[in-house]
N, CA, C and O atoms as CSV, one atom per row, in Angstrom:
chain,resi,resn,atom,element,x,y,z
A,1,UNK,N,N,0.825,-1.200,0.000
A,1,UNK,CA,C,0.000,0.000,0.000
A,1,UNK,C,C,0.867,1.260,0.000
A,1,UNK,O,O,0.537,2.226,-0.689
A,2,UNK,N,N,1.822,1.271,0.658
A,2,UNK,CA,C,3.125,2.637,1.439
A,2,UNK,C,C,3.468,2.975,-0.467
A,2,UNK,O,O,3.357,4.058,-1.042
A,3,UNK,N,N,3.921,1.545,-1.103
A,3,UNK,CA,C,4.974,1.650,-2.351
A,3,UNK,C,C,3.838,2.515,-3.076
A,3,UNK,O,O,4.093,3.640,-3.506
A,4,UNK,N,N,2.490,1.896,-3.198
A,4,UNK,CA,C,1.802,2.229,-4.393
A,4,UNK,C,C,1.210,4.218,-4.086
A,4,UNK,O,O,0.964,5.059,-4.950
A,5,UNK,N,N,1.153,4.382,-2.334
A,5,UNK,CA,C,0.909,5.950,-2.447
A,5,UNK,C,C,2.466,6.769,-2.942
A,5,UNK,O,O,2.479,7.679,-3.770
A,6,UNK,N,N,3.607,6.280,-2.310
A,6,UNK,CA,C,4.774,6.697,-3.052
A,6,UNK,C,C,4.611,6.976,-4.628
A,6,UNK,O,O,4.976,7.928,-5.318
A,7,UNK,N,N,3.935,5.802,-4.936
A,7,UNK,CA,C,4.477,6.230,-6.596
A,7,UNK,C,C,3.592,6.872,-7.722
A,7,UNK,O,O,3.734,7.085,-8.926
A,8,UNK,N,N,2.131,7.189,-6.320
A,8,UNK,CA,C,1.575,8.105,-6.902
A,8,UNK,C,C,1.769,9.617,-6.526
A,8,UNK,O,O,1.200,10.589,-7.023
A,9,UNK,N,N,2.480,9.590,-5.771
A,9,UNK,CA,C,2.899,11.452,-5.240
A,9,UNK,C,C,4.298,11.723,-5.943
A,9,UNK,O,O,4.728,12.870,-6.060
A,10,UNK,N,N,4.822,10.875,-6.294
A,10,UNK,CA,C,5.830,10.487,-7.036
A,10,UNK,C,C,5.906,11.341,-8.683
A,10,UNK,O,O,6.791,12.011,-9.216
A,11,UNK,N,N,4.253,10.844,-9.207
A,11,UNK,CA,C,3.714,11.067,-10.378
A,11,UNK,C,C,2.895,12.443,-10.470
A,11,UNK,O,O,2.730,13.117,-11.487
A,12,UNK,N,N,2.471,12.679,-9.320
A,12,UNK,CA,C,1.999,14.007,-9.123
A,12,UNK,C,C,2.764,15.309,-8.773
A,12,UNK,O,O,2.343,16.462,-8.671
A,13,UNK,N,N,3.824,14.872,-8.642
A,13,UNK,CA,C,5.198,15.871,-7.813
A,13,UNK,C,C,5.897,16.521,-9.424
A,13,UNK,O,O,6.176,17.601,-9.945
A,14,UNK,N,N,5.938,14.809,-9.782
A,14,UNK,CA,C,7.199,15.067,-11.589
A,14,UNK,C,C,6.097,15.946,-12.297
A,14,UNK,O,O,6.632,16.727,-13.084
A,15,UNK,N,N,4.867,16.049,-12.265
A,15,UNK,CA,C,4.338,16.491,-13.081
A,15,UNK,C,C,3.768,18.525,-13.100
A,15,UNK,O,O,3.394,19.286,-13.992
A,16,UNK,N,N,4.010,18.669,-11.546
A,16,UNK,CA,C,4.216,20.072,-11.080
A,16,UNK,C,C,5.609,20.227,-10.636
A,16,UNK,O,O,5.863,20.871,-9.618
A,17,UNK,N,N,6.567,19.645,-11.380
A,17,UNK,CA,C,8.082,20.050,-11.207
A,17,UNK,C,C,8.906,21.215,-12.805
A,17,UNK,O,O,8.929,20.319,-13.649
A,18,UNK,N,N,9.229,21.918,-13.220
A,18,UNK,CA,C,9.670,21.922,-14.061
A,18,UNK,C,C,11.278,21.661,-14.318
A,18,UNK,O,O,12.121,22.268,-13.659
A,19,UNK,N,N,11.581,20.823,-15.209
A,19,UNK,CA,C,12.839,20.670,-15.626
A,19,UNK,C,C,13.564,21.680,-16.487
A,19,UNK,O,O,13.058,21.978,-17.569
A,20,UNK,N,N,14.586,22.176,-16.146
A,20,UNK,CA,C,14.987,23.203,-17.063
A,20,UNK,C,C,16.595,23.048,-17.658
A,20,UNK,O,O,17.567,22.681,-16.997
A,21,UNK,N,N,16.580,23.354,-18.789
A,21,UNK,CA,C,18.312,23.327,-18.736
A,21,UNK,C,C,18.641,24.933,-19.659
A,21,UNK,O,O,18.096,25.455,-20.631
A,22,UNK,N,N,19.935,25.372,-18.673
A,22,UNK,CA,C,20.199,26.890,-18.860
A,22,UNK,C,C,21.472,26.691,-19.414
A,22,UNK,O,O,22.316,26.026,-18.815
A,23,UNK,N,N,21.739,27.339,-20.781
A,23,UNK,CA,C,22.957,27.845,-21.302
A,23,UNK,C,C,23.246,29.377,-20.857
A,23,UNK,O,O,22.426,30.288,-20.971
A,24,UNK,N,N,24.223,29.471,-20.464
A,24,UNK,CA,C,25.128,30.516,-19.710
A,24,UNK,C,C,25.987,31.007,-20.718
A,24,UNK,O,O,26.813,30.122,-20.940
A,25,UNK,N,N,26.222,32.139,-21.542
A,25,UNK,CA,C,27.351,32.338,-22.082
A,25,UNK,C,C,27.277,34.236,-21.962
A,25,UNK,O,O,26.774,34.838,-21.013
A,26,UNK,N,N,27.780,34.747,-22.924
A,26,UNK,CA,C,28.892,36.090,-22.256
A,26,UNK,C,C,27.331,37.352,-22.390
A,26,UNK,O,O,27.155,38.084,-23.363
A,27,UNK,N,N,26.418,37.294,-21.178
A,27,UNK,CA,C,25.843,38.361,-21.375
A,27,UNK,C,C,24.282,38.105,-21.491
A,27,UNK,O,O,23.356,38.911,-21.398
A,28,UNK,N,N,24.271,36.605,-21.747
A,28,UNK,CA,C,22.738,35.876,-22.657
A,28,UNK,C,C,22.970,34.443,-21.656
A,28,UNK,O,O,23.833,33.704,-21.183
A,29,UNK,N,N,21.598,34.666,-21.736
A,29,UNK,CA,C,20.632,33.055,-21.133
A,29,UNK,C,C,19.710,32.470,-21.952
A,29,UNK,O,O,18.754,33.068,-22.444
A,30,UNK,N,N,20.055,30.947,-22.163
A,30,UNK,CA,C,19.533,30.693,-23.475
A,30,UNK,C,C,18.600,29.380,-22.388
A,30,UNK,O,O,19.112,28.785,-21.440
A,31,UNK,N,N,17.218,29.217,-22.868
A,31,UNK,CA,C,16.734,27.890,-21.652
A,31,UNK,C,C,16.073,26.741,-22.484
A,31,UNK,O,O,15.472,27.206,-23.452
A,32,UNK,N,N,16.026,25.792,-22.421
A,32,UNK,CA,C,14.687,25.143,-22.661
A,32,UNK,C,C,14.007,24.208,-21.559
A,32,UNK,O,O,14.513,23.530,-20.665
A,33,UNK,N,N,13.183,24.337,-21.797
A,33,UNK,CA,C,11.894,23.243,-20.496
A,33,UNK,C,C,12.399,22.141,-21.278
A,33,UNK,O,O,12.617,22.432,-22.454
A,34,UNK,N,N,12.598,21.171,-20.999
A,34,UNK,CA,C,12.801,19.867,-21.519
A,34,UNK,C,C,11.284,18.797,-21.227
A,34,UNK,O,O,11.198,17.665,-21.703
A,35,UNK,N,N,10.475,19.272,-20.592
A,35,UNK,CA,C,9.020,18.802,-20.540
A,35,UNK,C,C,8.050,19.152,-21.670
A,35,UNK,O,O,7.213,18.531,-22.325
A,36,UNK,N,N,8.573,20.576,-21.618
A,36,UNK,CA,C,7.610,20.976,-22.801
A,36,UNK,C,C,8.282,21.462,-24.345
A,36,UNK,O,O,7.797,22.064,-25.303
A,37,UNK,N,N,9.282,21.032,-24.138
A,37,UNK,CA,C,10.069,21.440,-25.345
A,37,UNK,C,C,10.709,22.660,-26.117
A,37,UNK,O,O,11.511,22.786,-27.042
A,38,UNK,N,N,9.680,23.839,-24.969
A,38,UNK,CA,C,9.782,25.345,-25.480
A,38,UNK,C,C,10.898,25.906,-24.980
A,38,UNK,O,O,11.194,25.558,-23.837
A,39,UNK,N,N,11.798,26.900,-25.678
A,39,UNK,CA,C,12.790,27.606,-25.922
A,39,UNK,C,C,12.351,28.788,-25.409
A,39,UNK,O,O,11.214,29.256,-25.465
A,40,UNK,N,N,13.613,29.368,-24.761
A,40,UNK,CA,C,13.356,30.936,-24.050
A,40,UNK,C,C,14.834,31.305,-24.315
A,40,UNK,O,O,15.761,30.500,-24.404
A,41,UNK,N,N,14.889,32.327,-24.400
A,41,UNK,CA,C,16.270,33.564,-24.027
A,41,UNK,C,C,16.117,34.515,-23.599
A,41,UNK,O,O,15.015,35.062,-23.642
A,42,UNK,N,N,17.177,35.058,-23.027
A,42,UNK,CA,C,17.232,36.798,-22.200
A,42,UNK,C,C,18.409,37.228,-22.737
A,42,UNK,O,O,19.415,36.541,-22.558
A,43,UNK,N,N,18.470,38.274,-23.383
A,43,UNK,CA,C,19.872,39.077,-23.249
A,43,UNK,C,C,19.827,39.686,-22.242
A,43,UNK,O,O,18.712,39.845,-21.746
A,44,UNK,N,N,21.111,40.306,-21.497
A,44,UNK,CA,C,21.024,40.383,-20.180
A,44,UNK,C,C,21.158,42.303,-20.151
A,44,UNK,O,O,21.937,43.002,-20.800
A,45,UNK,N,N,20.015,42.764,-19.082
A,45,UNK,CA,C,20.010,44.266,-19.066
A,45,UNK,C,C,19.718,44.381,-17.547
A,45,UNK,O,O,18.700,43.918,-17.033
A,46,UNK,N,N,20.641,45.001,-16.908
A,46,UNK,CA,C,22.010,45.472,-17.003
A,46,UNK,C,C,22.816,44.350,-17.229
A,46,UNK,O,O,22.351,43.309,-16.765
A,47,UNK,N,N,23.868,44.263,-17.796
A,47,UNK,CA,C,25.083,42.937,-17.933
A,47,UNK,C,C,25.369,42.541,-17.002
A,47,UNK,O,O,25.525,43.251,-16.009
A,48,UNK,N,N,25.530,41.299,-17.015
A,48,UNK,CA,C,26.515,40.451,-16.155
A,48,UNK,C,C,27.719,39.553,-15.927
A,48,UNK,O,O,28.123,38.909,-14.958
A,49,UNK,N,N,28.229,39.782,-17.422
A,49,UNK,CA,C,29.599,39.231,-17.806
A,49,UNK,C,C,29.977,40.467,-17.496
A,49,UNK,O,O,29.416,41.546,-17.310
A,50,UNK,N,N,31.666,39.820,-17.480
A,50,UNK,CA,C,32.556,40.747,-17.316
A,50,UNK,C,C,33.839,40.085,-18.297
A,50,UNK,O,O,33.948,38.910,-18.647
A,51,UNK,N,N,34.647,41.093,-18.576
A,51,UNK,CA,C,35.631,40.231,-20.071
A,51,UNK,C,C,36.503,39.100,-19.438
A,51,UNK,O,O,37.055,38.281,-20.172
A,52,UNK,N,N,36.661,39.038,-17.772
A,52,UNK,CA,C,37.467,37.769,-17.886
A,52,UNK,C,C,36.701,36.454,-17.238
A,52,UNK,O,O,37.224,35.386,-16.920
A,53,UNK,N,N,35.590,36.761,-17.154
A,53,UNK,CA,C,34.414,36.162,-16.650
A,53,UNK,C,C,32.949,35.532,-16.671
A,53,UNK,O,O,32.233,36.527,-16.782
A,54,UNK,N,N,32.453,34.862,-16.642
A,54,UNK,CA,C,30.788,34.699,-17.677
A,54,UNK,C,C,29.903,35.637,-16.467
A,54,UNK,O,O,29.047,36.464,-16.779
A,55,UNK,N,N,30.260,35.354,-15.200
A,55,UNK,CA,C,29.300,35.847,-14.482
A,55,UNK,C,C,30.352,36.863,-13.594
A,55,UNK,O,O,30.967,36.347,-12.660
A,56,UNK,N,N,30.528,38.150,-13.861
A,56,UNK,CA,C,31.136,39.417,-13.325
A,56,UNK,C,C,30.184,40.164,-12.117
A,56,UNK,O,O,30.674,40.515,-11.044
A,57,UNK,N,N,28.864,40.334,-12.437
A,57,UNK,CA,C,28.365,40.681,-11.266
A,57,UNK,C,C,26.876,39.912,-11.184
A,57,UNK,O,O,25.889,40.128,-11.887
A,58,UNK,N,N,26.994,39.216,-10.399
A,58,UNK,CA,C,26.177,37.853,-9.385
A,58,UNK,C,C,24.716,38.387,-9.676
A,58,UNK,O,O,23.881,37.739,-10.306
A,59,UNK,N,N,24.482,39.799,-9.078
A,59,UNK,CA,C,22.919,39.906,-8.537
A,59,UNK,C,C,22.501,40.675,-9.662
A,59,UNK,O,O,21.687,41.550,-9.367
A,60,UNK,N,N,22.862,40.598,-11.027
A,60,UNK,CA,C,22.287,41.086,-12.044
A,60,UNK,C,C,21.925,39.581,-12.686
A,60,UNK,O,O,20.760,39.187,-12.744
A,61,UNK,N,N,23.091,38.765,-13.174
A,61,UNK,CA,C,23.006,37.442,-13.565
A,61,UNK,C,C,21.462,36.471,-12.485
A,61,UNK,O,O,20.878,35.562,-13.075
A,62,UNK,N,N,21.115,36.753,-11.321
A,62,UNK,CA,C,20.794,36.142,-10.563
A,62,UNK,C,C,19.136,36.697,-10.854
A,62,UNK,O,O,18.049,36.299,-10.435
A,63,UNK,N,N,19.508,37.702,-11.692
A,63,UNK,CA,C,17.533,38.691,-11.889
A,63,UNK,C,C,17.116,38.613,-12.998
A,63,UNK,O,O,15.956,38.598,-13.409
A,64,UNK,N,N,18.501,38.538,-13.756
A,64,UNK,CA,C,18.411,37.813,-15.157
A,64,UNK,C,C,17.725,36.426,-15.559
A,64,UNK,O,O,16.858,36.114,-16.375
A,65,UNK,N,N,18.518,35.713,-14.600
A,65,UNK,CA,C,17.682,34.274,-14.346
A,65,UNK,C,C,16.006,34.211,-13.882
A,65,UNK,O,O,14.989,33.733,-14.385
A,66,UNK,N,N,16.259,34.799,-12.918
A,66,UNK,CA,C,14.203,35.015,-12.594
A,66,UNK,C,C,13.411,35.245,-13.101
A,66,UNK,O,O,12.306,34.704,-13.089
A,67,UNK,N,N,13.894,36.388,-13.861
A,67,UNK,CA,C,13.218,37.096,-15.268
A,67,UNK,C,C,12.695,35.783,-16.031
A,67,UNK,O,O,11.588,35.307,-16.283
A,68,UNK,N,N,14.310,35.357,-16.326
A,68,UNK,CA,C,14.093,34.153,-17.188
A,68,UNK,C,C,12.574,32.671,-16.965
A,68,UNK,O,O,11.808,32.048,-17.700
A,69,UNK,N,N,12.898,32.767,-15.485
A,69,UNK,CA,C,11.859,31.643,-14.576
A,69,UNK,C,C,10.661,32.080,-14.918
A,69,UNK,O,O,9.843,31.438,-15.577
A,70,UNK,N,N,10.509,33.269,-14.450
A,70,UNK,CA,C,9.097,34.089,-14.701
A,70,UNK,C,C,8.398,33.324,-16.065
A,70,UNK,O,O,7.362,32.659,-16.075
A,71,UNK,N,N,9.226,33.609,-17.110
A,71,UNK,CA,C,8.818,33.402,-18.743
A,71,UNK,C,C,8.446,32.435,-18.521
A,71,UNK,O,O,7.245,32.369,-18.784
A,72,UNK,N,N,8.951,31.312,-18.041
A,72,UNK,CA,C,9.032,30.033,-18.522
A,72,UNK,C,C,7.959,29.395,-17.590
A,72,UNK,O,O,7.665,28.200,-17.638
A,73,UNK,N,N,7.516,30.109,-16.916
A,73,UNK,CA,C,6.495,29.235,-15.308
A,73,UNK,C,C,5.214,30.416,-16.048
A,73,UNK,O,O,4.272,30.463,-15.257
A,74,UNK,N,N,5.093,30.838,-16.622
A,74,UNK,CA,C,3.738,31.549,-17.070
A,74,UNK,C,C,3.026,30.580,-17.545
A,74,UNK,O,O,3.571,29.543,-17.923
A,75,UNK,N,N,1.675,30.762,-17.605
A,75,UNK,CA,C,0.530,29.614,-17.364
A,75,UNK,C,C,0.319,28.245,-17.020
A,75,UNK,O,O,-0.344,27.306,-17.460
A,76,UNK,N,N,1.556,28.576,-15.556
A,76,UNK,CA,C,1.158,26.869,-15.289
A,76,UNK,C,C,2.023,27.391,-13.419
A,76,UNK,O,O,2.760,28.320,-13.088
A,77,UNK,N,N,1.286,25.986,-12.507
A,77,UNK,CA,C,1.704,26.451,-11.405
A,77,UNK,C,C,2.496,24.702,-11.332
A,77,UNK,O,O,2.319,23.601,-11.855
A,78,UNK,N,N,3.450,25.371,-10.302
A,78,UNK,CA,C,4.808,24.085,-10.127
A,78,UNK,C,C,5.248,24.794,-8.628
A,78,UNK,O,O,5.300,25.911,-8.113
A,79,UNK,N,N,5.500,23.508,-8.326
A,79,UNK,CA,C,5.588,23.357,-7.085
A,79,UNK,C,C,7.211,23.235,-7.551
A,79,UNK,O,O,7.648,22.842,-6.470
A,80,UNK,N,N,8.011,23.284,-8.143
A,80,UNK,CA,C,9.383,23.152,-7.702
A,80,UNK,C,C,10.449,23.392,-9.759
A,80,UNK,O,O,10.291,23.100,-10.945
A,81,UNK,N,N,11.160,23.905,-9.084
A,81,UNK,CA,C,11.794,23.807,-10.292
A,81,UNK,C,C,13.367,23.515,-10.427
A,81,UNK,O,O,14.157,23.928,-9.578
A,82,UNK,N,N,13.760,22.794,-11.525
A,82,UNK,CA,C,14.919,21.912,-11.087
A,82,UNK,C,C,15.855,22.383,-12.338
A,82,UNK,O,O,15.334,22.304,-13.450
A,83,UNK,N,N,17.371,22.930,-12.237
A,83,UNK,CA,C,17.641,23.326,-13.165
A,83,UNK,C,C,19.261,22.940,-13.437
A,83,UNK,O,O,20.069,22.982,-12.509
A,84,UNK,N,N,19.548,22.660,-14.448
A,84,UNK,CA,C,20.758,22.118,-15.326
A,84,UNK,C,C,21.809,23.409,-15.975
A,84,UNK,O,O,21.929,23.919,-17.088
A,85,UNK,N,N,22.383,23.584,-14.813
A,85,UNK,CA,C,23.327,25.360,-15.758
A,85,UNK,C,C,24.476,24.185,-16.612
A,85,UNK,O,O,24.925,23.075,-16.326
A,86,UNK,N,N,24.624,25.111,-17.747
A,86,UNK,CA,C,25.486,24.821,-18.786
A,86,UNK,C,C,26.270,26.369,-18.954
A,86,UNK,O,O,25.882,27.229,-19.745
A,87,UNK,N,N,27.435,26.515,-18.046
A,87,UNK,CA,C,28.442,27.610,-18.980
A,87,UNK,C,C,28.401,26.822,-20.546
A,87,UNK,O,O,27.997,25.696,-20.839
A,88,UNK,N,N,29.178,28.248,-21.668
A,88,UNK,CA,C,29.356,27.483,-22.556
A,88,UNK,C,C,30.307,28.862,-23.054
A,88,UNK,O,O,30.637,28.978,-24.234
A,89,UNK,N,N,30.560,29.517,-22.381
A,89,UNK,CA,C,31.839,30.394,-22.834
A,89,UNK,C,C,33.184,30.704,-21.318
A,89,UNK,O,O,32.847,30.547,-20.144
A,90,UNK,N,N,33.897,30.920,-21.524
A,90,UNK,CA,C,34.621,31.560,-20.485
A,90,UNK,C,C,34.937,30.459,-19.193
A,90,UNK,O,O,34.773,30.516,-17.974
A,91,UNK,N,N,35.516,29.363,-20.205
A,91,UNK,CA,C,35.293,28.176,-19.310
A,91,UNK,C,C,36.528,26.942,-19.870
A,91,UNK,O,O,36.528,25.724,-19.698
A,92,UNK,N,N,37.453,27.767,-20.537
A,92,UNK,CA,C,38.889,27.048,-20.526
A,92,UNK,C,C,39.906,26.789,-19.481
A,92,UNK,O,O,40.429,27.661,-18.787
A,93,UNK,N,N,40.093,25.779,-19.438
A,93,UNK,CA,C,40.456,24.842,-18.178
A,93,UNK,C,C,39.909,24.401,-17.283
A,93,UNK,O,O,40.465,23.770,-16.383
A,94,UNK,N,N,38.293,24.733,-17.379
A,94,UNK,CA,C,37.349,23.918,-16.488
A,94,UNK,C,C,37.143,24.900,-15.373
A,94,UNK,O,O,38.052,25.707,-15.181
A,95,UNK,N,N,36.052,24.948,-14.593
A,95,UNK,CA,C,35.138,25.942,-13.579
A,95,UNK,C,C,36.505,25.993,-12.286
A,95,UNK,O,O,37.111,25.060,-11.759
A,96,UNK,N,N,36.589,27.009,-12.157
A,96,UNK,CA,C,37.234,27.154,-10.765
A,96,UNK,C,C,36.271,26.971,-9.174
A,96,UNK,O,O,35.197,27.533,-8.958
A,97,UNK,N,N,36.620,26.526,-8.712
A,97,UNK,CA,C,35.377,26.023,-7.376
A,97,UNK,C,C,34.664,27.273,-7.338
A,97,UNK,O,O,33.453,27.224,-7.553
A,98,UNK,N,N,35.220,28.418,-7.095
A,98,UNK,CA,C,34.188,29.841,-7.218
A,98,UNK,C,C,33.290,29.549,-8.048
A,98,UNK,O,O,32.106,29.340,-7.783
A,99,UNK,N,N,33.809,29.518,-9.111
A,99,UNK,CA,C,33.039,29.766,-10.564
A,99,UNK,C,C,31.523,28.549,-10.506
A,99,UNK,O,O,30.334,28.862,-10.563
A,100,UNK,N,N,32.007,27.429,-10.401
A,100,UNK,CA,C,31.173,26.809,-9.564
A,100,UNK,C,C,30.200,27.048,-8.478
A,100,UNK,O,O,29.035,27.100,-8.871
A,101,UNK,N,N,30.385,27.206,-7.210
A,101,UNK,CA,C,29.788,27.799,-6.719
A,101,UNK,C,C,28.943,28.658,-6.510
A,101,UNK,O,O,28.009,28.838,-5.729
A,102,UNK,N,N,29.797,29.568,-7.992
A,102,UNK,CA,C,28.422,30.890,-7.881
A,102,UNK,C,C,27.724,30.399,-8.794
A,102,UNK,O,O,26.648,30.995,-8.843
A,103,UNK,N,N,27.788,29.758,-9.398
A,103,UNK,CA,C,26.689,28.886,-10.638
A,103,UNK,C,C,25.417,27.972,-9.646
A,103,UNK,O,O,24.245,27.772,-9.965
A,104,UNK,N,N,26.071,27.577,-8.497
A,104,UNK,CA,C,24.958,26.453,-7.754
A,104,UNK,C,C,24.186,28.046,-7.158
A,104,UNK,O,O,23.044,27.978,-7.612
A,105,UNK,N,N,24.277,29.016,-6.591
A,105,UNK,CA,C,23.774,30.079,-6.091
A,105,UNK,C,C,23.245,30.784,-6.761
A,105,UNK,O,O,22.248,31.393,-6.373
A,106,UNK,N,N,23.825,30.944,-8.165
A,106,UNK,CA,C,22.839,31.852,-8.846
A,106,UNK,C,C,21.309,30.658,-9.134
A,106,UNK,O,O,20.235,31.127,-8.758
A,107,UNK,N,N,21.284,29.671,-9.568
A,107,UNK,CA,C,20.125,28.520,-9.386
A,107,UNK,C,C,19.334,28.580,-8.407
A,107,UNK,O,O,18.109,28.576,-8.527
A,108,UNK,N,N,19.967,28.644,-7.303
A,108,UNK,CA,C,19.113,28.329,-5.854
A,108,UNK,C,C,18.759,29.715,-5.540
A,108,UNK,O,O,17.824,29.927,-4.767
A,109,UNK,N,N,19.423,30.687,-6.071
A,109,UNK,CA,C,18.954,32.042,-5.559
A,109,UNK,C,C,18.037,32.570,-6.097
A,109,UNK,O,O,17.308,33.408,-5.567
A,110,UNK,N,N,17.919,32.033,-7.546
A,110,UNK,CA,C,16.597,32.031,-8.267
A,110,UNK,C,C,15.366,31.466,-8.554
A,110,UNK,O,O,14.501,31.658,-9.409
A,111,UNK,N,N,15.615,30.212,-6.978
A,111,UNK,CA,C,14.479,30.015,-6.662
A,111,UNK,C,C,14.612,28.431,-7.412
A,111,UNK,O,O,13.578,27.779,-7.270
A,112,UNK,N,N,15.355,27.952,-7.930
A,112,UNK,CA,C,15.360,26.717,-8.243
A,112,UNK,C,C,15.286,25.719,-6.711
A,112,UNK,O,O,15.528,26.118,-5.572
A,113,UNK,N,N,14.841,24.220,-7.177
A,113,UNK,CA,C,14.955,23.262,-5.622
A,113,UNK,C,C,15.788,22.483,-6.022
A,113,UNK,O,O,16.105,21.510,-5.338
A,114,UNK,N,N,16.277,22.706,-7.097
A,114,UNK,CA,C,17.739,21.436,-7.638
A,114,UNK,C,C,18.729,22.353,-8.519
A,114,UNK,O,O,18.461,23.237,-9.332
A,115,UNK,N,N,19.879,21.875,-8.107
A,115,UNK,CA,C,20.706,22.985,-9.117
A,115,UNK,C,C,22.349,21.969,-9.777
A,115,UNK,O,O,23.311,21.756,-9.040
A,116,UNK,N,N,22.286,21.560,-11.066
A,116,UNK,CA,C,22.811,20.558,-11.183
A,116,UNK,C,C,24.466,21.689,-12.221
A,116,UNK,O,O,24.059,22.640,-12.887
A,117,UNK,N,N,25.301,21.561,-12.221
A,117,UNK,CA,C,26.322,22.877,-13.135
A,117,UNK,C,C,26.876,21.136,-14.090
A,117,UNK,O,O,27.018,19.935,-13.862
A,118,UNK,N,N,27.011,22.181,-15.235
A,118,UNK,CA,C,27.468,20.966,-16.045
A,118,UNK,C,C,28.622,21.606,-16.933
A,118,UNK,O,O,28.485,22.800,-17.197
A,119,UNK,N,N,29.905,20.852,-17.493
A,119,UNK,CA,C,30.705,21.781,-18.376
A,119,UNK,C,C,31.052,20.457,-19.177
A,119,UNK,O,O,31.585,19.437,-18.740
A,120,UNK,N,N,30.641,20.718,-20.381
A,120,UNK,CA,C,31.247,20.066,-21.482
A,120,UNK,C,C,29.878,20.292,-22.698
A,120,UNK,O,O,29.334,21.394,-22.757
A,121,UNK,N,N,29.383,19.048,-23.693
A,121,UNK,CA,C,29.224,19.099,-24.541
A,121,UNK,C,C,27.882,19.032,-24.531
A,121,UNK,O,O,27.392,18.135,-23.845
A,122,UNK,N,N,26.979,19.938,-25.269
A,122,UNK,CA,C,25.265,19.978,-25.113
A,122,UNK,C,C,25.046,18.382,-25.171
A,122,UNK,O,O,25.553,17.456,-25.805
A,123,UNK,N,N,23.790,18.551,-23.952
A,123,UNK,CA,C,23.329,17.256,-23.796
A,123,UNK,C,C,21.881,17.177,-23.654
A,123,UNK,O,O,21.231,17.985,-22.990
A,124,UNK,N,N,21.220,15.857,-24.503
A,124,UNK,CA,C,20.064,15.670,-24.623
A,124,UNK,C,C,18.759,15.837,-23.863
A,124,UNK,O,O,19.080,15.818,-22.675
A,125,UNK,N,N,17.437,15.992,-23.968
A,125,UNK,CA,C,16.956,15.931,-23.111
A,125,UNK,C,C,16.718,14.953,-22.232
A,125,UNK,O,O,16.189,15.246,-21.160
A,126,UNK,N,N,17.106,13.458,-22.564
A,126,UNK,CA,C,17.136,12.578,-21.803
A,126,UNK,C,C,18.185,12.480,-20.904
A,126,UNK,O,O,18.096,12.129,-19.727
A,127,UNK,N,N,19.048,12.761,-21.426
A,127,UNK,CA,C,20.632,13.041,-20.390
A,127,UNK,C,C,20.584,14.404,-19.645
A,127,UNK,O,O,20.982,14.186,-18.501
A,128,UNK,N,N,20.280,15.667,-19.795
A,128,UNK,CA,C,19.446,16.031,-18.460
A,128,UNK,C,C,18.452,15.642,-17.701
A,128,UNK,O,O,18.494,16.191,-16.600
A,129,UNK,N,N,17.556,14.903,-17.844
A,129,UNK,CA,C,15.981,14.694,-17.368
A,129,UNK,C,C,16.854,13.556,-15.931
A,129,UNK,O,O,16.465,13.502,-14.764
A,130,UNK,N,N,18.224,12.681,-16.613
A,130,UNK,CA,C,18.671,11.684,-16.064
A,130,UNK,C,C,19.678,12.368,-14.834
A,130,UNK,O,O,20.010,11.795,-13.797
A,131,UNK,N,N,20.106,13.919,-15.308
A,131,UNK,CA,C,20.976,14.280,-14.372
A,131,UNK,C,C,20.129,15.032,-12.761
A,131,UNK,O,O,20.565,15.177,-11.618
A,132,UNK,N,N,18.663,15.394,-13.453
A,132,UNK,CA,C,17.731,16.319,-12.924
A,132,UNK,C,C,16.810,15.544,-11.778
A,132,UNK,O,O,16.204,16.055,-10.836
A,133,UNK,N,N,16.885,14.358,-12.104
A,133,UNK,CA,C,16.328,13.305,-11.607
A,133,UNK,C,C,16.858,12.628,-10.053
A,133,UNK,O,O,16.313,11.622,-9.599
């Protein structure tokens, strides 16, 4: 009885969750819902790169993102949202733990309940859905 209410709150949870995966590069936020398939972007006003940096100042990048949430959570209510950052510029030799770090914070500060940082090569929606999971 315990397994079968589990795996129906289970089914009701995934289905007011949104999955998201965020490309990060010099200035622009590029998203897609991987549930619903739809595409979003922000160019970023005021900026938040900086030239030796993707994310130069935090609490612009961090309103940028919300902005971004906002778009993407319009006509529908979710109880949680789970999100996949992808730098994809400014990221030779791999994330410095900072750089990192402020990537899991800008997520959670924007209100995400999962915040997964990824660096390498665009990945499917099944290979996020698997990392998000």
């Amino acid at each position: 009885m315990w397994q079968i209410i589990q795996n129906v709150l289970s089914k009701v949870t995934s289905r007011l969750t949104r999955r998201i995966y965020v490309q990060v590069s010099y200035n622009r936020l590029q998203a897609r819902d991987i549930d619903t398939g739809k595409n979003f972007h922000l160019d970023a006003n005021p900026e938040f790169s900086h030239p030796r940096t993707i994310m130069g100042n935090f609490t612009n990048a961090e309103q940028c993102l919300k902005s971004l949430l906002t778009q993407i959570r319009k006509g529908g209510f979710y109880l949680a949202t789970r999100l996949l950052i992808h730098p994809i510029e400014k990221i030779e030799g791999g994330l410095t733990q900072i750089e990192e770090r402020a990537l899991m914070e800008f997520g959670y500060g924007a209100g995400a309940s999962k915040v997964v940082v990824w660096v390498g090569d665009e990945l499917s929606n099944r290979q996020i859905a698997k990392k998000l999971d």
